[in-house]
N, C-alpha and C positions, 0 to 999 in steps of 0.2 A: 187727592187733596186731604179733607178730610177723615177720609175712611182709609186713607194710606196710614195717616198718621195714629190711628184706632187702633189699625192692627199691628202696628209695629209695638203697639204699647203689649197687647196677648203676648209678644215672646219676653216680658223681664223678671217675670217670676222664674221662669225657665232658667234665661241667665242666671239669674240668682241664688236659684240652686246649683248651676253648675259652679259658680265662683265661691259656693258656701261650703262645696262638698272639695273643692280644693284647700280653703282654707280652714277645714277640719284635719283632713290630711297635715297640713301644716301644721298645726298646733299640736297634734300627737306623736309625728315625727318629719322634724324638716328634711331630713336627708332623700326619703322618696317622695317630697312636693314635684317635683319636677318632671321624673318618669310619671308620675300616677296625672300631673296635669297634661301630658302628651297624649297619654294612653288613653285618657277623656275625653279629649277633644276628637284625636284618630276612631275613636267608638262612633262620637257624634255622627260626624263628618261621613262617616262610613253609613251608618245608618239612616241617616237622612237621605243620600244619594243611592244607593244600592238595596235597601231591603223591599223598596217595590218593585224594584226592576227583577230582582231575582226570584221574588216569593218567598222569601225567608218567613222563618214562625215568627207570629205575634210576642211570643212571650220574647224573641232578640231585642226587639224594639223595646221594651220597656224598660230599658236601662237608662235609657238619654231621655232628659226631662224634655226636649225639643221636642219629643212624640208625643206627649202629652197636651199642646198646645193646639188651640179651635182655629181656624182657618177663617179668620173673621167675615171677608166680606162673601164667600160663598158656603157657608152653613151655618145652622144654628149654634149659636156660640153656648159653648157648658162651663160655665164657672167653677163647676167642683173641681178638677184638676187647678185651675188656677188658685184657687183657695187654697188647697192642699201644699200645693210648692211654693206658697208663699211662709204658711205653717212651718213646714219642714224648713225653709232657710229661718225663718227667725229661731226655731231650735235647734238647728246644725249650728247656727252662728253662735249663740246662746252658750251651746256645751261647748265649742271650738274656744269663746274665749275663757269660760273658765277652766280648760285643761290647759290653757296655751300658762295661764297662771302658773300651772302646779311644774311645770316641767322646768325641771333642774337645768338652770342657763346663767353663766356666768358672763357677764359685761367687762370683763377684765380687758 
C-alpha cells in the first residue's frame, strides 16, 4: 500500500539518471543515441539479474544507477546516493541542454 508506493518512488532518481545520461548522448551526438540507449539498458537489465547470481566484482555494478538504489521496505534507507543522482541529473541535464544549443543543426 503505502510502503509500495514509497518505494517505487527510491527508483526515480535512478531513472533519471539513466534518461539524462541518454539525453546527454543526444545532445553531443544523435547518431549514437540509439546504440549507446540499448547498450544502457542491456548493461542494466544484465546487471540487476545476473551480478548476484554469479558473483561478479562490485566495482561491474557500479555503472547502472539502479545499484545504487535502498531497498526501502527491508533496510535502512541512505539518501546519499539518492542525493547524488538526483545532483548529477540536474547537471547531466543542465550541460546536455546547453551543448544540445551549440551543435550545428540545420532545420531546413
Amino acid at each position: 500500500s503505502a510502503d509500495i508506493m514509497v518505494a517505487s518512488l527510491f527508483s526515480v532518481p535512478a531513472m533519471a539518471l539513466f534518461m539524462s545520461m541518454i539525453v546527454f548522448v543526444f545532445s553531443v551526438s544523435g547518431r549514437f543515441v540509439k546504440p549507446f540507449a540499448w547498450a544502457m539498458y542491456a548493461y542494466c537489465a544484465l546487471i540487476a539479474s545476473l551480478a548476484s547470481i554469479f558473483s561478479w566484482p562490485e566495482w561491474i555494478t557500479y555503472g547502472s544507477p539502479f545499484a545504487h538504489t535502498s531497498a526501502y521496505p527491508s533496510i535502512n534507507v541512505d539518501y546519499k546516493p539518492l542525493i547524488i543522482m538526483s545532483a548529477m541529473t540536474v547537471v547531466m541535464l543542465s550541460l546536455s541542454s546547453w551543448l544540445f544549443t551549440r551543435r550545428d543543426i540545420s532545420l531546413k
